[in-house]
DSSP file (Angstrom, degrees, kcal/mol; ACC not computed):
  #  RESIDUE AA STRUCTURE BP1 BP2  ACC     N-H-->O    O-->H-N    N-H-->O    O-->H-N    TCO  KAPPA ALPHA  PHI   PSI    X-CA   Y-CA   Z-CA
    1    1 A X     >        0   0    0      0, 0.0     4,-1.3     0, 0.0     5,-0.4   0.000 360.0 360.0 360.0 -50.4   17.8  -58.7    6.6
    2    2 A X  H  >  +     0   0    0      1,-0.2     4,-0.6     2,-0.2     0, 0.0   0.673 360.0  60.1 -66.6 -14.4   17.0  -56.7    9.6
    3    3 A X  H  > S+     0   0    0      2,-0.2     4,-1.6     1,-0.1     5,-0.4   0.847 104.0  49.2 -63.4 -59.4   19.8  -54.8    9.5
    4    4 A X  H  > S+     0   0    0      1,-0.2     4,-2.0     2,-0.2    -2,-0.2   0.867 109.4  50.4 -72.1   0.3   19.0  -53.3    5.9
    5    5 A X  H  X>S+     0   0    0     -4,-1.3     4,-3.1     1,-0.2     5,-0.5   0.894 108.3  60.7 -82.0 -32.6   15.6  -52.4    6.7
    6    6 A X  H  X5S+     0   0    0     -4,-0.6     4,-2.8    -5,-0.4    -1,-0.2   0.899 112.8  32.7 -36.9 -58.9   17.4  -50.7    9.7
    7    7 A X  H  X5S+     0   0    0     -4,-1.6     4,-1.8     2,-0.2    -1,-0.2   0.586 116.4  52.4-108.1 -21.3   19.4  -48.5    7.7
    8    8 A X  H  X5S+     0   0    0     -4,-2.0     4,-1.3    -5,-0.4    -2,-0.2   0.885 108.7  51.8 -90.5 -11.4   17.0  -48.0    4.9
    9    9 A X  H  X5S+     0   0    0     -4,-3.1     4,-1.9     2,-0.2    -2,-0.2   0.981 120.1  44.5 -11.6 -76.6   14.2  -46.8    8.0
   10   10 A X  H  X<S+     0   0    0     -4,-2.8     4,-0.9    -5,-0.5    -3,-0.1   0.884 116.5  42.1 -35.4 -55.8   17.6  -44.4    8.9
   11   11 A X  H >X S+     0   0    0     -4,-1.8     3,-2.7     1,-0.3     4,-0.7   0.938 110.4  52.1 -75.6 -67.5   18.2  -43.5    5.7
   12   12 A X  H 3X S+     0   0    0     -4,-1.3     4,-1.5     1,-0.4    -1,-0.3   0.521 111.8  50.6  31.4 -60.7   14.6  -42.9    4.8
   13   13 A X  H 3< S+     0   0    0     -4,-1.9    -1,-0.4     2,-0.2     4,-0.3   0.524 106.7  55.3 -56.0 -27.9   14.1  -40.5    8.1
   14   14 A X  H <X S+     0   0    0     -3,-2.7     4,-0.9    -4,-0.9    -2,-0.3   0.857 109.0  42.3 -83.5 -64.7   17.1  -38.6    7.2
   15   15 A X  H  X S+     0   0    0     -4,-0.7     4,-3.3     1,-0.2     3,-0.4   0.944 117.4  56.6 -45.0 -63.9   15.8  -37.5    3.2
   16   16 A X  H  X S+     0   0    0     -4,-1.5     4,-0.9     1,-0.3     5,-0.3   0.826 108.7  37.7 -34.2 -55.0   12.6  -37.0    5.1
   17   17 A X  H  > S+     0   0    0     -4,-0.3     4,-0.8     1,-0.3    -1,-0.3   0.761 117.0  51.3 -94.9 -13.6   13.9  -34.4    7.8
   18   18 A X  H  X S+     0   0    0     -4,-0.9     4,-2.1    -3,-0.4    -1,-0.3   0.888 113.8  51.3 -87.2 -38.5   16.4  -32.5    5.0
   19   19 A X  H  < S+     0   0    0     -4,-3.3    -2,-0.2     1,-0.3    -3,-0.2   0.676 117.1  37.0 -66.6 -18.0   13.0  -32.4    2.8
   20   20 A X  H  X S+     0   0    0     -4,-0.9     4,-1.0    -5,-0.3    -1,-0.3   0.600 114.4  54.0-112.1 -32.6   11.1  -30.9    5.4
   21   21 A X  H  < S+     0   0    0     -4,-0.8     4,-0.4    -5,-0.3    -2,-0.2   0.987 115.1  38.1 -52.8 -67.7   13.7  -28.9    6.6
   22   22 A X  T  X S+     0   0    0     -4,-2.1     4,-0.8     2,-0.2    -1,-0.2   0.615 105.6  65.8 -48.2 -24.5   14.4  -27.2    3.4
   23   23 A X  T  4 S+     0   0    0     -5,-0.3     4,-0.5     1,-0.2    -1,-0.2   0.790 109.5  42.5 -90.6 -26.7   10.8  -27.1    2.4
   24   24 A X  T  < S+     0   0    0     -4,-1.0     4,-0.3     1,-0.2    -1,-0.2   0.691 103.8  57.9 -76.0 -25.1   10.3  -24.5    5.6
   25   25 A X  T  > S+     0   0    0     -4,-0.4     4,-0.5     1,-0.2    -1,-0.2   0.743  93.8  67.0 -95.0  -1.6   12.9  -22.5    5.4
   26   26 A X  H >X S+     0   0    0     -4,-0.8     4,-2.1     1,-0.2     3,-0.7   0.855  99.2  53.1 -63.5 -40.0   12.0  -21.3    1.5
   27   27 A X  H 3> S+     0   0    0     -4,-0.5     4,-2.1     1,-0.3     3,-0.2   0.905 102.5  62.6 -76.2 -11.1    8.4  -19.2    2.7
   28   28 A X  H 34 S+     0   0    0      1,-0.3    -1,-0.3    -4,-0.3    -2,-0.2   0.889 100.0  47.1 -96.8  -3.8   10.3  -17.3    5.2
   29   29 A X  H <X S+     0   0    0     -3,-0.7     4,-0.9    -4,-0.5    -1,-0.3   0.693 115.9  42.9 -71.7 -26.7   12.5  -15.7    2.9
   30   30 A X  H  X S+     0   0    0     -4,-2.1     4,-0.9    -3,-0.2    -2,-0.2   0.834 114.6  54.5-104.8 -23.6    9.6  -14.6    0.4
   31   31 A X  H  < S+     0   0    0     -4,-2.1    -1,-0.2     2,-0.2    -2,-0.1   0.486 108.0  45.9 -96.9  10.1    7.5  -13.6    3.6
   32   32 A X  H  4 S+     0   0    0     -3,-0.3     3,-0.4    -5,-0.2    -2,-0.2   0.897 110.7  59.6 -71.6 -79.7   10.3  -11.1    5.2
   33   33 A X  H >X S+     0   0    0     -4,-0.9     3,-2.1     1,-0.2     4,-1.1   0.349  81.3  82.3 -49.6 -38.0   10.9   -9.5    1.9
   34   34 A X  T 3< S+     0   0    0     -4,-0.9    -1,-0.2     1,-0.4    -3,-0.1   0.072  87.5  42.0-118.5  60.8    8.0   -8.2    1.1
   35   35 A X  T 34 S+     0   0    0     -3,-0.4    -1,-0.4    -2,-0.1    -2,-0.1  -0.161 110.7  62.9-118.9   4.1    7.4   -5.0    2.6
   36   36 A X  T <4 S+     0   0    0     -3,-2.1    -2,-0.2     3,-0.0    -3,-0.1   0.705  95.4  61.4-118.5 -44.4   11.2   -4.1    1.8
   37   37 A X  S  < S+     0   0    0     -4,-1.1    -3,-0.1     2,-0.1    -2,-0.1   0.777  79.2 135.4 -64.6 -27.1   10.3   -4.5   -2.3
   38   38 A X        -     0   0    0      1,-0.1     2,-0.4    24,-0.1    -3,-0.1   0.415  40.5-158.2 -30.2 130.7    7.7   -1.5   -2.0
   39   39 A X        -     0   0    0      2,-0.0     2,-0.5     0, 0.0    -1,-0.1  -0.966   6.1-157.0-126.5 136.5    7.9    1.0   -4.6
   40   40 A X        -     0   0    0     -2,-0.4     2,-1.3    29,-0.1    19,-0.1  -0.860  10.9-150.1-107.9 111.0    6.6    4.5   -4.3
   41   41 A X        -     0   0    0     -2,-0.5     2,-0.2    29,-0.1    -2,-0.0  -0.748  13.7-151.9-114.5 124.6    5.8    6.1   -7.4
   42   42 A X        -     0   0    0     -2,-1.3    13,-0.1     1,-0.1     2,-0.1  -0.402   7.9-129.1 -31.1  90.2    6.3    9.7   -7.1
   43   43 A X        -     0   0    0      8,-0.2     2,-0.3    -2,-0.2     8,-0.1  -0.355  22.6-173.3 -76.4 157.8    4.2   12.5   -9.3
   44   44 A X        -     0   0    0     -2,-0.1     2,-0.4     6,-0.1    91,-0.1  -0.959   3.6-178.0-126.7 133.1    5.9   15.1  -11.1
   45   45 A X        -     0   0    0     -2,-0.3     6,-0.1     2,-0.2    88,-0.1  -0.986  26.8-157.9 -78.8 147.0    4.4   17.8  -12.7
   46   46 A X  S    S+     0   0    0     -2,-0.4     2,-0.2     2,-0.1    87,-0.0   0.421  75.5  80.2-101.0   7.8    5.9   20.5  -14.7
   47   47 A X  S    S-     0   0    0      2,-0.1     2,-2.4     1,-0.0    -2,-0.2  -0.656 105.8 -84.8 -98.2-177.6    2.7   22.8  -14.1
   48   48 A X  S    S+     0   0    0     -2,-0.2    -2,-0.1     1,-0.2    -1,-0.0   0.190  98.8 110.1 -49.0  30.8    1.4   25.1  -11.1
   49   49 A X        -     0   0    0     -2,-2.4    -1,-0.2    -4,-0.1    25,-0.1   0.014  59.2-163.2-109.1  36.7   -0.1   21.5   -9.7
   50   50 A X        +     0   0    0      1,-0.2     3,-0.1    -4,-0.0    24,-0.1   0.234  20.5 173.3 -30.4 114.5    2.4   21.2   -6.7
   51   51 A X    >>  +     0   0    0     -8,-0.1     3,-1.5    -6,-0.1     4,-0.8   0.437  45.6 110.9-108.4   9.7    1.9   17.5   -6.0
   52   52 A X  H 3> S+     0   0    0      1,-0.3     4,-1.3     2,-0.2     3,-0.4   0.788  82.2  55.0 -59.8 -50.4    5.3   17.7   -2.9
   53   53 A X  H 3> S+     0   0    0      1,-0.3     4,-0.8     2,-0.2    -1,-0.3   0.576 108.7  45.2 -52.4 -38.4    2.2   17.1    0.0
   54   54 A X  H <> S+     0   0    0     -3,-1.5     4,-1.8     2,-0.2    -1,-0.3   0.723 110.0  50.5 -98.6 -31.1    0.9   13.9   -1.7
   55   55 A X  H  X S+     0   0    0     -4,-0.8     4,-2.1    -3,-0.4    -2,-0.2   0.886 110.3  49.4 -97.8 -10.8    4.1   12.3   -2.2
   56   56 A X  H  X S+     0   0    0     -4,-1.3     4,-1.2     2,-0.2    -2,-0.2   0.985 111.3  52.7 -47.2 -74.6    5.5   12.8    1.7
   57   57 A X  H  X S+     0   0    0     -4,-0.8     4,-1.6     2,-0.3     5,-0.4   0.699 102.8  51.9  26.5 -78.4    2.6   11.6    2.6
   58   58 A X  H >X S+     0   0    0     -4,-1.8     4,-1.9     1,-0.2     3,-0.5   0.927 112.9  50.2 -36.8 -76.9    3.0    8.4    0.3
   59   59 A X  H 3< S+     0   0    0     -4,-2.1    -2,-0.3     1,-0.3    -1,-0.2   0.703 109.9  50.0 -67.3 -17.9    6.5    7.9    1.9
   60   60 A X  H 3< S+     0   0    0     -4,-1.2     3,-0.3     1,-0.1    -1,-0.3   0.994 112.0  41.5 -65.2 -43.9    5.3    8.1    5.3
   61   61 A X  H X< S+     0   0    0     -4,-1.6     3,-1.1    -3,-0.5     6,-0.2   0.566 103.2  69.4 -82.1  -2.3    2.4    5.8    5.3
   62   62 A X  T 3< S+     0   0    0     -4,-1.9    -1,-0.3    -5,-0.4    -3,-0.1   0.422  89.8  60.8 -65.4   5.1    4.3    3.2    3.2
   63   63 A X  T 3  S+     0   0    0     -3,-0.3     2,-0.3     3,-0.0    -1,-0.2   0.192  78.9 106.7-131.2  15.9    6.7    2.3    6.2
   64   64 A X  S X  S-     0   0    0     -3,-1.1     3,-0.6     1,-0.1    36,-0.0  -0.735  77.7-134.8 -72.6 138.6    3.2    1.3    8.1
   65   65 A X  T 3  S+     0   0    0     -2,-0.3    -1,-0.1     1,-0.3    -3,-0.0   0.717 102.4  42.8 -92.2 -29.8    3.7   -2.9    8.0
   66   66 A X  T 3  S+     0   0    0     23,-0.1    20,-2.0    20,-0.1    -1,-0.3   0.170  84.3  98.7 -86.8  14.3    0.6   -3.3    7.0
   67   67 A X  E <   -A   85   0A   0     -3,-0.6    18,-0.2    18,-0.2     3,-0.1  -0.433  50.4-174.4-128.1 133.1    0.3   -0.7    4.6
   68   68 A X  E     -     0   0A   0     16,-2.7     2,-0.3     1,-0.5    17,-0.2   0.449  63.9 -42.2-135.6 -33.5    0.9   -2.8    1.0
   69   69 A X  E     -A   84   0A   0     15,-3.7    15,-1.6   -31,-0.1    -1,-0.5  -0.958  59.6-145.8-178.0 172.5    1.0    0.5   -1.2
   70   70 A X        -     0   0    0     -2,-0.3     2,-0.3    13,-0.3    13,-0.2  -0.856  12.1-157.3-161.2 139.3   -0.8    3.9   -1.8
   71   71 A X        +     0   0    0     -2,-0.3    11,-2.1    11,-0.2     2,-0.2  -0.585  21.7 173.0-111.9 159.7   -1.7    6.3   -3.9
   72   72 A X  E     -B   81   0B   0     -2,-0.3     2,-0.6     9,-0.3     9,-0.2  -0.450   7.2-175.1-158.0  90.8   -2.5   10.4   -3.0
   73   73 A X  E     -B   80   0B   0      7,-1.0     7,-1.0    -2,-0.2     2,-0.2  -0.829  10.5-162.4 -94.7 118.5   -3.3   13.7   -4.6
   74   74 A X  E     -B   79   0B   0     -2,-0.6     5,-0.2   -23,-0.3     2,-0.1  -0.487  17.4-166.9-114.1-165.4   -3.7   16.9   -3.5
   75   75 A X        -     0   0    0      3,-2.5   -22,-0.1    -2,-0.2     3,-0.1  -0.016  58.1 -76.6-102.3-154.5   -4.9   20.5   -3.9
   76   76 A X  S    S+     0   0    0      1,-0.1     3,-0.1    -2,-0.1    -2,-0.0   0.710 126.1  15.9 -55.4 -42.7   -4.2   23.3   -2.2
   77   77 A X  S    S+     0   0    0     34,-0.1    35,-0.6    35,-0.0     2,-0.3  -0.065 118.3  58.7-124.8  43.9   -6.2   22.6    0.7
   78   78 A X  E     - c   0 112B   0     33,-0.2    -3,-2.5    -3,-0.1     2,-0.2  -0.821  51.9-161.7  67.8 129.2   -6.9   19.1    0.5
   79   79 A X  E     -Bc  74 113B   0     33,-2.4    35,-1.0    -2,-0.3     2,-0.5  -0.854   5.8-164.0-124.8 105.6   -5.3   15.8    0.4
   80   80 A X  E     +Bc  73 114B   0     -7,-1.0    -7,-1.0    -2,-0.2     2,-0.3  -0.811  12.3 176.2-124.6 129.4   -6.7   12.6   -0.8
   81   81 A X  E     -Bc  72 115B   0     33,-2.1    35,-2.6    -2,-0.5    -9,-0.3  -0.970  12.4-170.0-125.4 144.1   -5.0    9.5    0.1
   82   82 A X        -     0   0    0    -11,-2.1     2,-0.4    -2,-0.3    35,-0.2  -0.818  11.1-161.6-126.0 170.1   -6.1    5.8   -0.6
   83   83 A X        -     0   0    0     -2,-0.3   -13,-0.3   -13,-0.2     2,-0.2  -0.873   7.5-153.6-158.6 101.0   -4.1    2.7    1.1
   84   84 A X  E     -A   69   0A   0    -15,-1.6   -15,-3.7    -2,-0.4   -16,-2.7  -0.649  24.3-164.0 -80.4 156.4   -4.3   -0.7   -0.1
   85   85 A X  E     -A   67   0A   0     -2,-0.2   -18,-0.2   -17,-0.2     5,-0.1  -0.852  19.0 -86.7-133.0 157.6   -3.7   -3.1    2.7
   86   86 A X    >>  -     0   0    0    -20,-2.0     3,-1.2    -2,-0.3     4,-1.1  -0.213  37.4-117.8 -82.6-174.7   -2.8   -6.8    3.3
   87   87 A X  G >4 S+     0   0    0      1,-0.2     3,-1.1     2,-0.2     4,-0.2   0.919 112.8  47.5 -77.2 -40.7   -5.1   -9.2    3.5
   88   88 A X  G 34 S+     0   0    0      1,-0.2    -1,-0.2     2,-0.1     3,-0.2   0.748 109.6  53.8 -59.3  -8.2   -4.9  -10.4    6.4
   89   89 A X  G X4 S+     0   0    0     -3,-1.2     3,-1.8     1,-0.2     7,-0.2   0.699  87.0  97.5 -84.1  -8.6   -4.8   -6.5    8.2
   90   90 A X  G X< S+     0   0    0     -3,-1.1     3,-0.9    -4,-1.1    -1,-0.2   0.750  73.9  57.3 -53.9   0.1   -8.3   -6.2    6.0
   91   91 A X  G 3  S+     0   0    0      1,-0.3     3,-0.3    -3,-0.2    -1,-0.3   0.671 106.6  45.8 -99.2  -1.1  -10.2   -7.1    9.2
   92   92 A X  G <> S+     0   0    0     -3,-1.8     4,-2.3     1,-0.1    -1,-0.3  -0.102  75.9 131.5-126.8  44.5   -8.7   -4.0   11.1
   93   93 A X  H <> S+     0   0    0     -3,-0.9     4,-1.4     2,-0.2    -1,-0.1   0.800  77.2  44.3 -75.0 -26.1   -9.4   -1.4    7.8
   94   94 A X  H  > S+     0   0    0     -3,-0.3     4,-1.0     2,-0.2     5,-0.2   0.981 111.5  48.1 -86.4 -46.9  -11.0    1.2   10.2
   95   95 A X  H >> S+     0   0    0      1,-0.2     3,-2.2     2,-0.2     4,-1.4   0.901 114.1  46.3 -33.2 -74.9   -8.5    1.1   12.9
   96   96 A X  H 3X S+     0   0    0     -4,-2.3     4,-0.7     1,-0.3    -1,-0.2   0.770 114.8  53.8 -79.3 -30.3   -5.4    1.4   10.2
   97   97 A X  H 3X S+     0   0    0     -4,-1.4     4,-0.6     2,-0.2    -1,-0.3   0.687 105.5  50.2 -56.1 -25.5   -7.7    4.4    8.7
   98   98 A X  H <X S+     0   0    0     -3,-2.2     4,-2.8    -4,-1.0    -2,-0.2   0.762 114.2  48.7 -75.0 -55.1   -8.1    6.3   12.1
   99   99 A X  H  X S+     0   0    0     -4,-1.4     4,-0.9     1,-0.2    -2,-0.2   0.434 109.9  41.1 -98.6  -1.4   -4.6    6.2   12.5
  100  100 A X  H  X S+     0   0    0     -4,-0.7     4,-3.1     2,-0.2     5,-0.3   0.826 115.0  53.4 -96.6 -47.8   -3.0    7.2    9.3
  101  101 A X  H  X S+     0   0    0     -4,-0.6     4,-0.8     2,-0.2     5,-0.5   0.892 113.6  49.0 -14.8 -69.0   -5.6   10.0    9.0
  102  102 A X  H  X S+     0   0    0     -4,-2.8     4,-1.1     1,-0.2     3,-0.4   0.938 114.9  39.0 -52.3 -51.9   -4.3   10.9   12.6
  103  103 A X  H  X S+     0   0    0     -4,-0.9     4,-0.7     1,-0.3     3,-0.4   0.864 112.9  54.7 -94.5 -53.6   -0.7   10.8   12.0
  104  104 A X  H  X S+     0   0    0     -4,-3.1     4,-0.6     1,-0.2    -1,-0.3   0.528 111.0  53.9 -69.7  -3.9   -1.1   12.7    8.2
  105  105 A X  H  < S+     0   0    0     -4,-0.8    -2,-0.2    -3,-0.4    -1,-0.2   0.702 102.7  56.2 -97.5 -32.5   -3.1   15.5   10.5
  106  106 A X  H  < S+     0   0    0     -4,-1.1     3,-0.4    -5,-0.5    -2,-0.2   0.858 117.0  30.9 -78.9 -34.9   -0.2   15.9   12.9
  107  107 A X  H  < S+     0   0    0     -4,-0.7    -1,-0.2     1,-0.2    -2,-0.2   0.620 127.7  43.5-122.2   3.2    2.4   16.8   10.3
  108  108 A X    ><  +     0   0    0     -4,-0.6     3,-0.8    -5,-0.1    -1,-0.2  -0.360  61.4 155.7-136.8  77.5   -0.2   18.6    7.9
  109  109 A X  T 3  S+     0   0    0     -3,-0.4     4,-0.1     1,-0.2    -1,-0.1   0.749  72.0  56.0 -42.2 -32.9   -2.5   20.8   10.1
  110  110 A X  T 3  S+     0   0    0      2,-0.1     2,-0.6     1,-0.1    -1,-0.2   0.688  97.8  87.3 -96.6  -9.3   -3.7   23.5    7.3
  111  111 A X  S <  S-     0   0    0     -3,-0.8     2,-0.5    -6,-0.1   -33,-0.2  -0.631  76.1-133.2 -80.8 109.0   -5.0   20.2    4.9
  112  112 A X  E     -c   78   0B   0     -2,-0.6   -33,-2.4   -35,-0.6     2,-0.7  -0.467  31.5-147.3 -59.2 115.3   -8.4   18.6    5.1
  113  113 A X  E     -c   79   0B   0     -2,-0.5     2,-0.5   -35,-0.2   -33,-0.1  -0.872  17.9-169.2-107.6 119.6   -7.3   15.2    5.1
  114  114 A X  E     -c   80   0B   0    -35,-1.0   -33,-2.1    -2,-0.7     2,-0.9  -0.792  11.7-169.9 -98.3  93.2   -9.7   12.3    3.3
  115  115 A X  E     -c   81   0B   0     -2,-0.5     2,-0.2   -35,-0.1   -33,-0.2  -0.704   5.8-176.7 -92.4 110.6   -8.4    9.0    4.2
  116  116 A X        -     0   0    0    -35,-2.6   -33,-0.2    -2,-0.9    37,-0.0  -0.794  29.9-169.8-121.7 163.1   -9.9    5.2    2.2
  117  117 A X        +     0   0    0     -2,-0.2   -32,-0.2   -35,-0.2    -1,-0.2   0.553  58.4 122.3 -86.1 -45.4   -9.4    1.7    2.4
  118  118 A X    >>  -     0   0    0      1,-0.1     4,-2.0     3,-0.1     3,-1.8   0.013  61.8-142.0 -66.7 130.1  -11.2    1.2   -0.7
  119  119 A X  H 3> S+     0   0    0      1,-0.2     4,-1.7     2,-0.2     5,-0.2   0.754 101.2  40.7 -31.7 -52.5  -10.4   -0.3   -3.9
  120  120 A X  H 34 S+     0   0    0      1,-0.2    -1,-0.2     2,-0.2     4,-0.1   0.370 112.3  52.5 -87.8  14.9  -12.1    2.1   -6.1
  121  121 A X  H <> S+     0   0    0     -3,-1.8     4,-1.4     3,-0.1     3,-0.4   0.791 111.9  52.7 -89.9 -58.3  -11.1    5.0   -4.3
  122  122 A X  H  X S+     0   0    0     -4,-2.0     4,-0.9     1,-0.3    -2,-0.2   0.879 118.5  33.3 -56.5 -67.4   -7.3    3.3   -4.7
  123  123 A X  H  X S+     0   0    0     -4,-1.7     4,-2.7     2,-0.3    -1,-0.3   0.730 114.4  59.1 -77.9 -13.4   -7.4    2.9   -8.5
  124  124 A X  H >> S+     0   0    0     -3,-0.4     3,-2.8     1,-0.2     4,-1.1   0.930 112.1  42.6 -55.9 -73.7   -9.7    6.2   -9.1
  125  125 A X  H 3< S+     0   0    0     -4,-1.4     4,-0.3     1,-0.3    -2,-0.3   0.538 107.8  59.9 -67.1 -21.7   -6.9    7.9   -7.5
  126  126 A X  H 3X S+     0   0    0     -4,-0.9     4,-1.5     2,-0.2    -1,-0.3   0.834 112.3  46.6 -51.7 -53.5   -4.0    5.5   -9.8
  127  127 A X  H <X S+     0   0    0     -3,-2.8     4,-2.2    -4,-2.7     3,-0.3   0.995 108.8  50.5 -61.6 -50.6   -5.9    7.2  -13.0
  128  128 A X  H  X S+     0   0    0     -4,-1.1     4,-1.0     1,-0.3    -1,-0.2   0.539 110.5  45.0 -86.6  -2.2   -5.8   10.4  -11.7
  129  129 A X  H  > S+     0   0    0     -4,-0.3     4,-0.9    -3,-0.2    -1,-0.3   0.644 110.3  60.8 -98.4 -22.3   -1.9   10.5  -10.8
  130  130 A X  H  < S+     0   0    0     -4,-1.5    -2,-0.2    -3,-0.3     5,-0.2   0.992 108.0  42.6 -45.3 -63.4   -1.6    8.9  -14.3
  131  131 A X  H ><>S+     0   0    0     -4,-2.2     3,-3.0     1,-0.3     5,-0.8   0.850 114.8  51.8 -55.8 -56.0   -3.3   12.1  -15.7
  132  132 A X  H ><5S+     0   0    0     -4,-1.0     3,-1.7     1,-0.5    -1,-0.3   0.813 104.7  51.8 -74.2 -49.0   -1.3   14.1  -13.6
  133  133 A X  T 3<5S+     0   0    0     -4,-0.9    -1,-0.5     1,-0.3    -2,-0.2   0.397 111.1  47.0 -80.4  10.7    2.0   12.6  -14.5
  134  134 A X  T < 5S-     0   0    0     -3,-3.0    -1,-0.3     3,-0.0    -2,-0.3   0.325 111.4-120.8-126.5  13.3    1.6   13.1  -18.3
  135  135 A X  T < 5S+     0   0    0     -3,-1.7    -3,-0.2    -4,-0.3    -2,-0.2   0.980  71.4 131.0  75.8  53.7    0.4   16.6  -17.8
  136  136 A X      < +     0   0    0     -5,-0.8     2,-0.3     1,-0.2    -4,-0.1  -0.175  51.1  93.8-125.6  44.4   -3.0   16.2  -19.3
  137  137 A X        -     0   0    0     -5,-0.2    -1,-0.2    -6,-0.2    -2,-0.1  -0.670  58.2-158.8-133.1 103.1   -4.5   17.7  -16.6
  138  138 A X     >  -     0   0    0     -2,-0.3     4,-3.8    -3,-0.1     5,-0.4   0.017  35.2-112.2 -95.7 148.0   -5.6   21.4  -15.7
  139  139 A X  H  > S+     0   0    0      1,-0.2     4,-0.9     2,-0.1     5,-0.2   0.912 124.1  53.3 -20.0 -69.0   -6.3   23.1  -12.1
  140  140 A X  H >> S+     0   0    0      1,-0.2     4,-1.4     2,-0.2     3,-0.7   0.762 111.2  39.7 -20.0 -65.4   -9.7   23.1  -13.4
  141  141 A X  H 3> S+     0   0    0      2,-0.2     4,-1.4     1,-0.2    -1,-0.2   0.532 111.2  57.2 -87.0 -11.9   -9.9   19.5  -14.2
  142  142 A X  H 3< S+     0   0    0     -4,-3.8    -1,-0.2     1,-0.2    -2,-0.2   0.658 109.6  49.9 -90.7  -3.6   -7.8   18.0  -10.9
  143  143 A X  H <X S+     0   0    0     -4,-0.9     4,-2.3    -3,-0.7     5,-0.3   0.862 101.5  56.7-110.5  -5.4  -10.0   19.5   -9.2
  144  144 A X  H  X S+     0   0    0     -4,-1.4     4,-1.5     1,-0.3     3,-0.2   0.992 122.8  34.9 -18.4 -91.5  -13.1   18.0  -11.2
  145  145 A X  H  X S+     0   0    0     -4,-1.4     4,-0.7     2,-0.2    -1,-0.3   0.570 106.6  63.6 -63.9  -2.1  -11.6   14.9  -10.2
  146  146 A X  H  > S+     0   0    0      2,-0.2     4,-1.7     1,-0.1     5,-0.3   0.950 110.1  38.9 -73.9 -72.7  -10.6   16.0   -7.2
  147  147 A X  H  < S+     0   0    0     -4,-2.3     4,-0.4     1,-0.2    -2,-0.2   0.443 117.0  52.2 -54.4 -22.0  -14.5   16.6   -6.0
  148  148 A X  H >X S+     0   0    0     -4,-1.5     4,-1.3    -5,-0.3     3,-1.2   0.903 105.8  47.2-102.5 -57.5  -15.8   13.4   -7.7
  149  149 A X  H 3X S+     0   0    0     -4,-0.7     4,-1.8     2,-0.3    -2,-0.2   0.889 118.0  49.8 -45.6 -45.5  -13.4   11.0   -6.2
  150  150 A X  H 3X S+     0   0    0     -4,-1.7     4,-2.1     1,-0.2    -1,-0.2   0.768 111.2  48.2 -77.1 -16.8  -14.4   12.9   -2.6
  151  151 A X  H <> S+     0   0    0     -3,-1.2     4,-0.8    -4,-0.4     3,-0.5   0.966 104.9  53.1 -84.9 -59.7  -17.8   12.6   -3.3
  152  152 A X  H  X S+     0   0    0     -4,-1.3     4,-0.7     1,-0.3    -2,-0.2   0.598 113.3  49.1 -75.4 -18.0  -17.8    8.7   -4.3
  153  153 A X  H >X S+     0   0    0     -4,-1.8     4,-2.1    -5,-0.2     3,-0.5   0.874 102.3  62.0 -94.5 -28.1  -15.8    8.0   -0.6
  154  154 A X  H 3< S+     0   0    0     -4,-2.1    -2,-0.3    -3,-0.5    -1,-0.2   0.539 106.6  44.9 -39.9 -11.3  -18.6   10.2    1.0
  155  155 A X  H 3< S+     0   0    0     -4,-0.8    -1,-0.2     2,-0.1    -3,-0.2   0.613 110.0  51.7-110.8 -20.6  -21.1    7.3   -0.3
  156  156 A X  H <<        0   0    0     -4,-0.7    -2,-0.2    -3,-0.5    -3,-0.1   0.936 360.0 360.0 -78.3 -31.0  -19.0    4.6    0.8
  157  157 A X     <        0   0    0     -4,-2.1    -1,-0.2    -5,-0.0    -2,-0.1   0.429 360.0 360.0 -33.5 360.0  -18.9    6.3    4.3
């Protein structure tokens, strides 16, 4: 009788440590990966609305680790870029703002560069690359929305 409890105890410890074993090594595959999945989507326009500025831009600060996606449009003299982040880097939003701001000022000197954290700065700027990308949008009217998007991060400021 003591002998099987022996060897179901064993066995019993054995299930245990393969169940626990496996059960650890699953999150560290999904938490590698996903900063590698990223996709940067790109505007195109087929008018005078050179968007080239905003989408370098995109692909530098996307390869920031804490950097989870971003959206950017500019003008001629002006760039407005917004950067959702993960959740845990939210407690260091100013820090990772300073420094993206800094580093998009080093490789584009002649641009006033407008840098947010903020959600409704992120999806204003989602609509307005929408617009942009189906062409319904005029100098005139990007820069409408150019100047209201920059006003609405001057009041979160």
């Amino acid at each position: 009788m003591k002998n099987k409890m022996k060897t179901l105890n064993i066995c019993l410890i054995i299930v245990a440590a393969i169940g626990i074993g496996s059960g650890c090594n699953g999150n560290q595959n999904q938490l590698g990966s996903d900063n590698n999945d990223m996709n940067i989507e790109y505007v195109h326009t087929s008018k005078p609305i050179d968007q080239s500025v905003a989408n370098q831009s995109k692909e530098k600060v996307i390869k920031e680790e804490e950097i989870s996606g971003v959206k950017a449009v500019n003008t001629d003299k002006e760039l407005l870029l917004a950067v959702k982040v993960d959740q845990f880097d939210r407690f260091r939003l100013k820090d990772i703002k300073k420094k993206v701001k800094a580093d998009l000022e080093k490789i584009y000197p002649e641009y006033e560069i407008f840098v947010s954290t903020d959600q409704k700065i992120y999806l204003e700027l989602e609509q307005l690359e929408q617009k942009l990308q189906k062409d319904h949008t005029q100098k005139k009217s990007l820069k409408k929305s150019f100047d209201k998007i920059k006003s609405l991060m001057k009041e979160k400021a």
